[in-house]
C-alpha positions in Angstrom: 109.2 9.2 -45.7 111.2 11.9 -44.8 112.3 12.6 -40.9 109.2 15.6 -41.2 106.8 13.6 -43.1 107.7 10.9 -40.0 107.0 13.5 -37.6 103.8 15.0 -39.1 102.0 10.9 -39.5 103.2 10.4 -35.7 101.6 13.4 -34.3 98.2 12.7 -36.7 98.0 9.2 -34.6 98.6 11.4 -31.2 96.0 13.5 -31.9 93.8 11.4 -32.5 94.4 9.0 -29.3 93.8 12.3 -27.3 90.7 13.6 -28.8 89.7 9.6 -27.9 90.8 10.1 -24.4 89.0 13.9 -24.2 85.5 12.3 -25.2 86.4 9.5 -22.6 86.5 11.3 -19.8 83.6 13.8 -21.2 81.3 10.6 -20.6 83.1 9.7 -17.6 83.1 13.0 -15.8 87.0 12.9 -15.6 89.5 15.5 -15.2 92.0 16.1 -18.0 95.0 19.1 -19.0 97.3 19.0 -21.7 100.6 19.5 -19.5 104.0 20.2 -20.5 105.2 20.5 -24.1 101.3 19.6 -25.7 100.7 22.4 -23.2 103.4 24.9 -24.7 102.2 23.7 -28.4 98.7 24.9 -27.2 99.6 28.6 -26.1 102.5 28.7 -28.6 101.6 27.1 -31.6 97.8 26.6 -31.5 98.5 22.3 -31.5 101.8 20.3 -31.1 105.2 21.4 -31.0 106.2 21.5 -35.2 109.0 19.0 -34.0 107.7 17.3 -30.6 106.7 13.5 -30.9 104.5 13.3 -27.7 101.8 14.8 -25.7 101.3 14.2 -21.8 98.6 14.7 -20.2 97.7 15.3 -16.1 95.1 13.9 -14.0 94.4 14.7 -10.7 94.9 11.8 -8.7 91.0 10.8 -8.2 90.5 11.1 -11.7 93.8 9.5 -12.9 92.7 5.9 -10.4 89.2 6.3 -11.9 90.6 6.4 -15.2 92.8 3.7 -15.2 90.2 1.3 -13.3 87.7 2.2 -16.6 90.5 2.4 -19.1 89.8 -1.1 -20.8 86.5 0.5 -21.7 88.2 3.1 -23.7 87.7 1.1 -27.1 90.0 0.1 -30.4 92.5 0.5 -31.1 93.5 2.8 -28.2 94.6 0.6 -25.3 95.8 1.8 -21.7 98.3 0.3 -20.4 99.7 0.2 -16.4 101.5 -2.2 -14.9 98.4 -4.2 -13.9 96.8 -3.9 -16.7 100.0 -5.4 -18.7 102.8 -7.3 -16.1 105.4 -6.8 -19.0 104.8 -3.3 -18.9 107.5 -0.6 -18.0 106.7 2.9 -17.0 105.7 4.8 -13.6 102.8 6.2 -15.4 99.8 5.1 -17.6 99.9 5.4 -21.7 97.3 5.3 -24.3 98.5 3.4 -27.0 97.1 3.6 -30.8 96.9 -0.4 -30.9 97.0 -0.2 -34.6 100.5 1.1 -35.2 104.2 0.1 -33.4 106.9 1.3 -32.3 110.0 -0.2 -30.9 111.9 1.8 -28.1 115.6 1.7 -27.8 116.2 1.3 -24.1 118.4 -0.7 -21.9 115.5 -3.4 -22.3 113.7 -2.7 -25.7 110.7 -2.2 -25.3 107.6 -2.5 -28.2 104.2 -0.5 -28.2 102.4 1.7 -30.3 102.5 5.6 -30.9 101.6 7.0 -27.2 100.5 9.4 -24.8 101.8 9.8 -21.6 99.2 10.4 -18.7 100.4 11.4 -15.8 98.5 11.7 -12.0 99.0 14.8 -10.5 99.0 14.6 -6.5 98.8 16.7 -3.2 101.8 17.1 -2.0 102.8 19.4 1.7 103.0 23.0 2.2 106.1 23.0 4.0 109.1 23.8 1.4 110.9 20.9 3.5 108.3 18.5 3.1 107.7 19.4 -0.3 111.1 19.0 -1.4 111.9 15.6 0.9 108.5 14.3 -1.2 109.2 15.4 -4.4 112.7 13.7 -4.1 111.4 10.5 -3.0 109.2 10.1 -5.4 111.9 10.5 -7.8 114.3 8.5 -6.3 111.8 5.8 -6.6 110.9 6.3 -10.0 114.4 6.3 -11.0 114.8 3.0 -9.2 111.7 1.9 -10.7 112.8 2.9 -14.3 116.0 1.4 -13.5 114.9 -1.9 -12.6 112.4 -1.9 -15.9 115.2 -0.1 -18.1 113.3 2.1 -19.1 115.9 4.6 -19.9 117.6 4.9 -23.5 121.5 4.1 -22.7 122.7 6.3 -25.5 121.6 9.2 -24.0 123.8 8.6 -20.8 126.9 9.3 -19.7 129.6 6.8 -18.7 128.8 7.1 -14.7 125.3 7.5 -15.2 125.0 4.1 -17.1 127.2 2.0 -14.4 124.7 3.7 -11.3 121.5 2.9 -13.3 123.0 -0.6 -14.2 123.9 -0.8 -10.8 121.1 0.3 -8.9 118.7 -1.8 -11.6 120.6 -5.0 -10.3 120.3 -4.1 -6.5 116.4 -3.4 -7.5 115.8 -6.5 -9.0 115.9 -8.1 -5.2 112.6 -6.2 -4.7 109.6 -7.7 -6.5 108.8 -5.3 -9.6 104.9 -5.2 -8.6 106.2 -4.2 -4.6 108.4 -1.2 -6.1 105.6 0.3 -7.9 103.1 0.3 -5.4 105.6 1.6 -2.8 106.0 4.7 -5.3 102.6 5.4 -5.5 102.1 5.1 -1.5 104.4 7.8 -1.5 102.8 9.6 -4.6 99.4 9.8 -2.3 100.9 10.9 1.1 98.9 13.9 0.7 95.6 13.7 -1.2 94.8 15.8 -3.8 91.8 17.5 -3.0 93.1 18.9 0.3 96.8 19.7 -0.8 97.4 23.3 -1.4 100.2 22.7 -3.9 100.0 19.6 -6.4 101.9 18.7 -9.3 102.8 15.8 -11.8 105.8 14.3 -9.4 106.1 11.8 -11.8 107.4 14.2 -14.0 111.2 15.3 -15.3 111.2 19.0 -14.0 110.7 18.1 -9.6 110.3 20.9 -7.7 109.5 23.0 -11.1 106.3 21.0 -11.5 104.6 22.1 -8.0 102.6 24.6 -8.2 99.2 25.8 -6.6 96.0 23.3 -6.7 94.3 26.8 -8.0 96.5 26.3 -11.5 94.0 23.2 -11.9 90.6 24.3 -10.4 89.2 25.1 -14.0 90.1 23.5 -17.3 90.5 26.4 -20.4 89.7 25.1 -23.8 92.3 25.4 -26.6 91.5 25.0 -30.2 94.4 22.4 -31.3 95.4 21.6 -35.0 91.5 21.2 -35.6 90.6 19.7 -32.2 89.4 21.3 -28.6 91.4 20.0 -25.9 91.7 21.2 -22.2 94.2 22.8 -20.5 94.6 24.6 -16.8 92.8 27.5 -16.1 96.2 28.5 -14.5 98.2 27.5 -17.7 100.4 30.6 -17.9 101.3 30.6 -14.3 102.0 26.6 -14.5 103.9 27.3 -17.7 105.8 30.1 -16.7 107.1 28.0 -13.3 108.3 24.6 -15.3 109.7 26.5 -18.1 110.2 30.2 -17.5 109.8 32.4 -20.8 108.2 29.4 -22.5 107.2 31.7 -25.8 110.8 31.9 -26.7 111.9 28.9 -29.5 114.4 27.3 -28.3 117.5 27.2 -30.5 117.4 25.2 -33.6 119.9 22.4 -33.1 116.7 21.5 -29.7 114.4 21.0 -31.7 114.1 17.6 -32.6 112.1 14.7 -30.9 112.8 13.9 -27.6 112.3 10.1 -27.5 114.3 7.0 -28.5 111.5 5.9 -31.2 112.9 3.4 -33.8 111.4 1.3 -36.5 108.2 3.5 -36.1 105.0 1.8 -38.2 101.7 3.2 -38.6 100.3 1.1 -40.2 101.6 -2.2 -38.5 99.7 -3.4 -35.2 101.5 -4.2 -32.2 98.9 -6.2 -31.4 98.9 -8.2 -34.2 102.8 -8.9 -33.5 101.7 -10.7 -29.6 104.1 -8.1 -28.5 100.8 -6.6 -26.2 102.2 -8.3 -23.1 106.0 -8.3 -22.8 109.3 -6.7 -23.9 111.6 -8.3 -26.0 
């Protein structure tokens, strides 16, 4: 197939694990929003980004622990994964997986899954400017350290420092039990609960301080018709969208668009599950 036709069958599989996540949390009473590029795709493009190979999604915090604590009822072949739910497993964050297709990742530790989507917690965070920037940078600072220790970052796409610090710092991390470093992260995700918090945003997130914004962006969810489906976005979606990414109408130039991940040796028709890869890297 070619690198379009590649692009086109990934983001079939994506819809698809979202529209299965959407009725989930329909029956679950659960909060969800398209965030980030799925959310530009919505406003700009009426479903994905032509050449995006993702979608993330945002939880508040409640909804997001509620979520993951009913996500093994979610059904085949989507499967949540976390690291409790799967030891082996290497991100901050939650992903649905479409158990029946795989996908290796080039990372510093390669990692194999199925076609994804990222779902994110959004939390609370302070008022204060300090506060909020001292907590948005220690959550990323812990992530990194986190992602470090995992390598969960795609070396090619570092430069020469960078890769010697993450090395680095992944070494120093690996004194600190991998289960210890997570929770301490999300300790520090949930200094300031959601529902009381003024400001809230996905700190988990690339963007940091970009991605606060006020809780009001997320008191409503607006419906978007999406490549055939109805997803849900923020009520607030132009004021979010406008603060992460400024005049996020405007393409970008043509030599960005292209996928953003390190996805190789991409099957969708080819379960990971079937492989025994469900539980570990390799």
């Amino acid at each position: 197939m070619s690198e379009a036709a590649d692009i086109q069958g990934i983001q079939q599989v994506i819809l698809r694990a979202v529209d299965r996540i959407d009725a989930f949390c329909r029956e679950h009473g659960l909060r969800y929003y398209l965030i980030g590029g799925g959310l530009i795709g919505a406003v700009r493009h009426g479903g994905p980004i032509p050449w995006d190979d993702d979608i993330d999604l945002g939880m508040p915090r409640p909804d997001y622990d509620r979520f993951v604590a009913l996500a093994r009822e979610i059904g085949m072949p989507h499967v949540v994964s976390t690291l409790e739910s799967d030891p082996d497993y290497i991100y901050a964050f939650a992903k649905c997986y479409d158990g029946s297709t795989t996908v290796k990742e080039s990372l510093a530790v390669p990692f194999v899954r199925g076609v994804w989507v990222d779902v994110f917690p959004i939390d609370g965070t302070f008022r204060n400017h300090l506060a909020q920037q001292l907590h948005v940078r220690a959550a990323r600072a812990l992530k990194t350290l986190f992602a470090c220790r995992c390598g969960a970052y795609a070396p090619a796409k570092q430069g020469r420092w960078t890769l010697l610090g993450r090395r680095l710092a992944g070494a120093l991390a690996h004194l600190v039990p991998k289960s210890t470093l997570h929770a301490t992260l999300h300790a520090v995700l949930r200094l300031k609960p959601y529902e009381s918090s003024e400001y809230v945003g996905n700190l988990l997130g690339r963007w940091g301080m970009r991605e606060v914004c006020r809780r009001a962006v997320f008191d409503g969810q607006h419906a978007f018709d999406y490549a055939g489906y109805r997803f849900m976005g923020p009520s607030g979606y132009d004021e979010y969208l406008a603060g992460v990414y400024g005049d996020y109408i405007r393409l970008p130039p043509e030599d960005r668009r292209k996928p953003d991940h390190s996805m190789v040796d991409v099957s969708l028709d080819k379960s990971y599950l079937s492989l025994g890869l469900a539980g570990r890297a390799y």
